[in-house]
N, C-alpha and C positions, 0 to 999 in steps of 0.2 A: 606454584608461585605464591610467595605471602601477600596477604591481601595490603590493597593500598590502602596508605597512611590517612586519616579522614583531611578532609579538608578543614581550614582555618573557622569558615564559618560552621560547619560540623561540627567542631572541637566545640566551640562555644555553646552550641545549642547541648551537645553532652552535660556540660559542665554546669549550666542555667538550669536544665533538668534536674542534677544533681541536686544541686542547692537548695532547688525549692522542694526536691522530695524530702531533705534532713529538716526544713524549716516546716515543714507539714507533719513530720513524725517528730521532730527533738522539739519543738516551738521555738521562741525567738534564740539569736544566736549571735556571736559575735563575730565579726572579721574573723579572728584569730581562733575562733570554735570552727568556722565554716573549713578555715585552712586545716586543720589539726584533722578533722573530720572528714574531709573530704582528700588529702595527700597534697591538692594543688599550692601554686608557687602564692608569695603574698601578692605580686602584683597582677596576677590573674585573679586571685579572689574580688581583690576590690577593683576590677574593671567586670567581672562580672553582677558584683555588688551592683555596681552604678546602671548597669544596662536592665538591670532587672526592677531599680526604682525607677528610674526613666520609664518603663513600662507599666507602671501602676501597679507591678504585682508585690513591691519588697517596699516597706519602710522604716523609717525608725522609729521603735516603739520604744524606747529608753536608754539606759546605759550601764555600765558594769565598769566600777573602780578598783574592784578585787583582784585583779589578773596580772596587774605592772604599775607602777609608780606614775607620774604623768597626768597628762589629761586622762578622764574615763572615757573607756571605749564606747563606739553605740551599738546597741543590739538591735539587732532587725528580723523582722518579723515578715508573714505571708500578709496582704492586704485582706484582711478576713470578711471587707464589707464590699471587696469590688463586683463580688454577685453573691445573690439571696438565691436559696433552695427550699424545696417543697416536698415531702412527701407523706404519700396517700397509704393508708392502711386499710384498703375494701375490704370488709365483711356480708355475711348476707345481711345483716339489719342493721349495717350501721358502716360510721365511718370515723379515722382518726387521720388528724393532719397535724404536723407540725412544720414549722419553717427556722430555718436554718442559717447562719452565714455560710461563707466560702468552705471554711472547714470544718463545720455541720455543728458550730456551738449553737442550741435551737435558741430562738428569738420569740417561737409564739408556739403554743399545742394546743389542738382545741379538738372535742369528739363528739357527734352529734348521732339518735339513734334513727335509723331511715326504716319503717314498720314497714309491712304487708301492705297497711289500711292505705298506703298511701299510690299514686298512678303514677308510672311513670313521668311522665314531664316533670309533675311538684317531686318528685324524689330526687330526678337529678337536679332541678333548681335549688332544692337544700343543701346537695352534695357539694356541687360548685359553689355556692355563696358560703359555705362553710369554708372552705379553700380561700376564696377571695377576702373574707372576714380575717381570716388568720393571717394572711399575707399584711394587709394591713395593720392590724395588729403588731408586729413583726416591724413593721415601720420600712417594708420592701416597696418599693413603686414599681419596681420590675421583676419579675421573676425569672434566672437565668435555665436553670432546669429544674422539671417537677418527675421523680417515679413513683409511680404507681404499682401497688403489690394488688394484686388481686387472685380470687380465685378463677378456677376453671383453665381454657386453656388459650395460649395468646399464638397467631399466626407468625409464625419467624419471616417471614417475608413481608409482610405490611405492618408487624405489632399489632394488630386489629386484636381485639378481644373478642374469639369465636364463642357462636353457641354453644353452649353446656346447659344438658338438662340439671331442673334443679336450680339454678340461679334466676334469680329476677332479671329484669330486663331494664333497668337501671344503670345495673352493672355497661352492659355493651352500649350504651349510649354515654356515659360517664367518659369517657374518654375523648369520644370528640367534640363535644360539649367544654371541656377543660382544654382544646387543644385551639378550640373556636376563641376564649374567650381568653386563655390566660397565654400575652406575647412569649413564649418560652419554649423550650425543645422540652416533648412531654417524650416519657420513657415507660414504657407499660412491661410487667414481665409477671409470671405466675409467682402467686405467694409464697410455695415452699420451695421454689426457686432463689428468690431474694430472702427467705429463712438461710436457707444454706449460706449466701453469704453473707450474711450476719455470723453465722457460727463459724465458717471457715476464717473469719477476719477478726471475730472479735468475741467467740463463746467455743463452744466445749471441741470446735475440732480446731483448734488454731496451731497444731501441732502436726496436721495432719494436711496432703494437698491430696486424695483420695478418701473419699467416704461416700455414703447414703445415709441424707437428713430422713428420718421416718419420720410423717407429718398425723401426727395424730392428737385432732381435732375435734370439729361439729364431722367433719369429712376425714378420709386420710388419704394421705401422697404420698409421693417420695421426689425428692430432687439427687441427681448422681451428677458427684462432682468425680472430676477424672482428671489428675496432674493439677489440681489449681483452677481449670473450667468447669462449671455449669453446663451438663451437656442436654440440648433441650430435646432430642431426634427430628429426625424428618419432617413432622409434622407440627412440632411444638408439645405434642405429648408426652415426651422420656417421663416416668415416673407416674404414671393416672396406675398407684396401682389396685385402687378403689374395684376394679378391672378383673384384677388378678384373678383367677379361678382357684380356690384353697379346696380343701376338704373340711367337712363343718358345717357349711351352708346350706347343703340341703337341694342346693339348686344351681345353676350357669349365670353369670350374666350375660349380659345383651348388649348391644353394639348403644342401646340407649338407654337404660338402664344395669346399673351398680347392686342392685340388691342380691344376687347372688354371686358376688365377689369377696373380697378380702372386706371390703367396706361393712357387707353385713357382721362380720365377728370383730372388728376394730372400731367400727366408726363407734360415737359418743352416746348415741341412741343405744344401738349394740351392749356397750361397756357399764350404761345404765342396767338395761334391763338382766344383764349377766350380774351386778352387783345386788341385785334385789333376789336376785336365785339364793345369794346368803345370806341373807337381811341385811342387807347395808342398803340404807334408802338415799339415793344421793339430792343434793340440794339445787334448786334454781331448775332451769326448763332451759333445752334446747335452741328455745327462743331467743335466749336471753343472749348477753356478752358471752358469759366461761360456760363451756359445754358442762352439762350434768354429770359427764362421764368421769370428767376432772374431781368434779366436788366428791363423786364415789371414791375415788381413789385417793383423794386427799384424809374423807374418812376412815377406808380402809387402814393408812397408815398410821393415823391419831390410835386408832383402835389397838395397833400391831405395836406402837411402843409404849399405850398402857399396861401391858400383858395382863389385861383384865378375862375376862370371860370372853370378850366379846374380839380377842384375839386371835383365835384359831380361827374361824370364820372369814377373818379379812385375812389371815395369811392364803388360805384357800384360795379368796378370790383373788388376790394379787397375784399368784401361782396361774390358775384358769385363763387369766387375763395375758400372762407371760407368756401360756402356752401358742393362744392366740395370734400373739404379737411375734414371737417367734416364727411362725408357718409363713409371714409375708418377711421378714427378715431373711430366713436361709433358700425362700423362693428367689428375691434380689442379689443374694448373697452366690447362688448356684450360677447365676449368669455373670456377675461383675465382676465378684470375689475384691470385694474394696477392704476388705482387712477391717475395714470399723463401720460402726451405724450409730448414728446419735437418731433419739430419739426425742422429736419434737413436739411444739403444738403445747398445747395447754392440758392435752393428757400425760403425753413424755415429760413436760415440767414436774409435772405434778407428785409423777410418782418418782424423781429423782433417781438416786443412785440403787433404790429400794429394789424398784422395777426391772430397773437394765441388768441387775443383778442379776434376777432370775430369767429373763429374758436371754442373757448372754448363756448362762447354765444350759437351758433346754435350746438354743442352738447350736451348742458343744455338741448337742445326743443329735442333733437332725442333721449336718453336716458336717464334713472331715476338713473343710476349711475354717482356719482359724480366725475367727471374728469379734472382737472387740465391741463390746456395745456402753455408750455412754447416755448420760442423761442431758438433755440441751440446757446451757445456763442460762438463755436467752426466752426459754418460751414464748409464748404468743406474740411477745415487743418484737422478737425476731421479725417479724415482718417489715413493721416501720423501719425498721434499723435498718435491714437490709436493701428498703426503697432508696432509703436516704443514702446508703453508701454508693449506691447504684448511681445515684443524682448528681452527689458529688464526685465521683471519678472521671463520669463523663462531665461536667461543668471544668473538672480542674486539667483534663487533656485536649478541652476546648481551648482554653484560655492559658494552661501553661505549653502544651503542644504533651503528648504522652511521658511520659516520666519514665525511667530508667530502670531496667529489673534490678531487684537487691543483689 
């Protein structure tokens, strides 16, 4: 039997949907844009026009005399101030917030560095008064939704941000602390989780609804997108593959420690101490914001398109590095087979199209599935970005009700 015809008020929520997905992706729009755009009759346009201002979400934000002779028509826009957003970019020693209208034009950014030196309580009291600070700022008295990017790994059943060795303890109190104090639906999800959608939405795989973000960092991860989802596993771990067992290492890891995993030959320390094996001395400390591994590789490339002397040597090490980066690439690749891998993080920015180049070459020689590897356009911002997208989809299917697939 063909399925039944929706109902009257069905149709309408369709069509409301609609509208406010064109006016969220094309921006304001006119009557006669929304009809042309959307197939609908003119007198349904402008009866759903009017139910949509009536609701606070649609106004008129000016006019357009160009289209027909007459009065100017009025164009209408998303209410882009009827909720404020927030979101958190956790690092280990630090933290970035910016805040948002409804359709994430940001209103306030602000990043404060949260040290070792400092005890828990005064770290998270900085964390959250930094957030508070900004909102304000921002000129928000309310906050409709805040996400939060963090590392380590987050419980899919409570959002609770579980223990991970290696992280301050900062971190797992930061959340309920922001949930205590700021009125708003707080959204917690692992960093290269909300990297990947940042890149799937809006950097290097936006072409693509299948890949693996490779998150290489101060740490490395991977997030696996599948059809268009973020798939997190059973336990919220899909992607720790810091884990991974390579060859290279020397040794296993451990259900509680990563140092004989994938993490020992990628992580930022690792990519350090490997770029000093050629003499390339890289700049700033682990400590700091941009992992060293990054500044190595930044140099190695300075070096590679002087073709000075001091060129062969970084091509080496970009090569050793490739090799590396390849062994957790066709380990993920052997189980998923995602056809591409963007490579992230403030090391995969860094070394660009340079890197994935030879990365994608010595994956060709390691396995017989054909893999794609790009460089992320997003690096490190990928995280906030990705909070913030997170914040406002769920803020805008709170309030517009879910929106309509393309």
């Amino acid at each position: 039997m063909p399925p039944a015809p929706a109902s009257p008020s069905t149709a309408r929520a369709i069509n409301d949907r609609l509208a406010l997905r064109l006016l969220q992706e094309e921006g304001p729009l006119t009557a006669g844009e929304l009809k042309a755009l959307t197939g609908l009759s003119r007198p349904t346009v402008a009866d759903l026009v009017e139910r949509l201002r009536g609701a606070g979400l649609v106004r008129v934000v000016g006019e357009s005399g160009a289209e027909r002779r007459g009065p100017n028509a009025k164009v209408y826009g998303i209410a882009a101030d009827r909720a404020h957003l927030a979101a958190l970019d956790v690092r280990l020693r630090g933290l970035t917030v910016t805040v948002t209208d409804l359709l994430g034009t940001p209103l306030a950014e602000a990043a404060a560095p949260i040290g070792g030196d400092l005890d828990t309580g005064p770290a998270v009291e900085r964390a959250a008064a930094l957030l508070e600070r900004t909102a304000a700022e921002a000129g928000a008295t309310r906050l409709h939704t805040v996400g939060i990017g963090a590392p380590g790994l987050i419980d899919p059943v409570t959002g609770a941000l579980r223990d991970s060795a290696g992280l301050p303890a900062w971190h797992r109190r930061l959340v309920g602390v922001v949930r205590e104090r700021v009125p708003a639906a707080v959204l917690v999800e692992n960093e290269t989780n909300v990297a990947a959608v940042a890149e799937l939405r809006e950097g290097a795989a936006r072409d693509r609804d299948t890949f693996v973000l490779l998150w290489l960092g101060h740490g490395v991860g991977a997030a696996v997108v599948l059809d268009g989802a973020v798939r997190r596993g059973a336990s919220g771990g899909a992607g720790e593959i810091g884990f991974l067992p390579v060859p290279g290492t020397g040794a296993l890891p451990s259900a509680a420690d990563c140092s004989g995993g994938f993490h020992a030959l990628a992580g930022s320390r690792a990519v350090r101490a490997l770029a000093g094996s050629y003499g390339i001395e890289a700049g700033g400390s682990d400590t700091e914001g941009v992992p060293a591994g990054a500044s190595a590789v930044r140099d190695a490339l300075e070096r590679l398109a002087a073709r000075g002397r001091d060129a062969r040597p970084a091509g080496a090490f970009l090569d050793a590095l490739a090799e590396r980066v390849a062994l957790g690439a066709a380990a993920v690749g052997a189980v998923l087979d995602p056809g591409c891998v963007v490579l992230g993080g403030e090391l995969g920015h860094a070394g660009g199209a340079v890197l994935a180049a030879r990365v994608e070459e010595r994956l060709a020689a390691l396995s017989p599935l054909r893999t794609e590897v790009r460089a992320s356009t997003l690096g490190g911002a990928a995280v906030l970005r990705g909070a913030l997208l997170t914040a406002r989809d769920a803020a805008q299917d709170a309030l517009f009700g879910p929106l309509p697939a393309h």
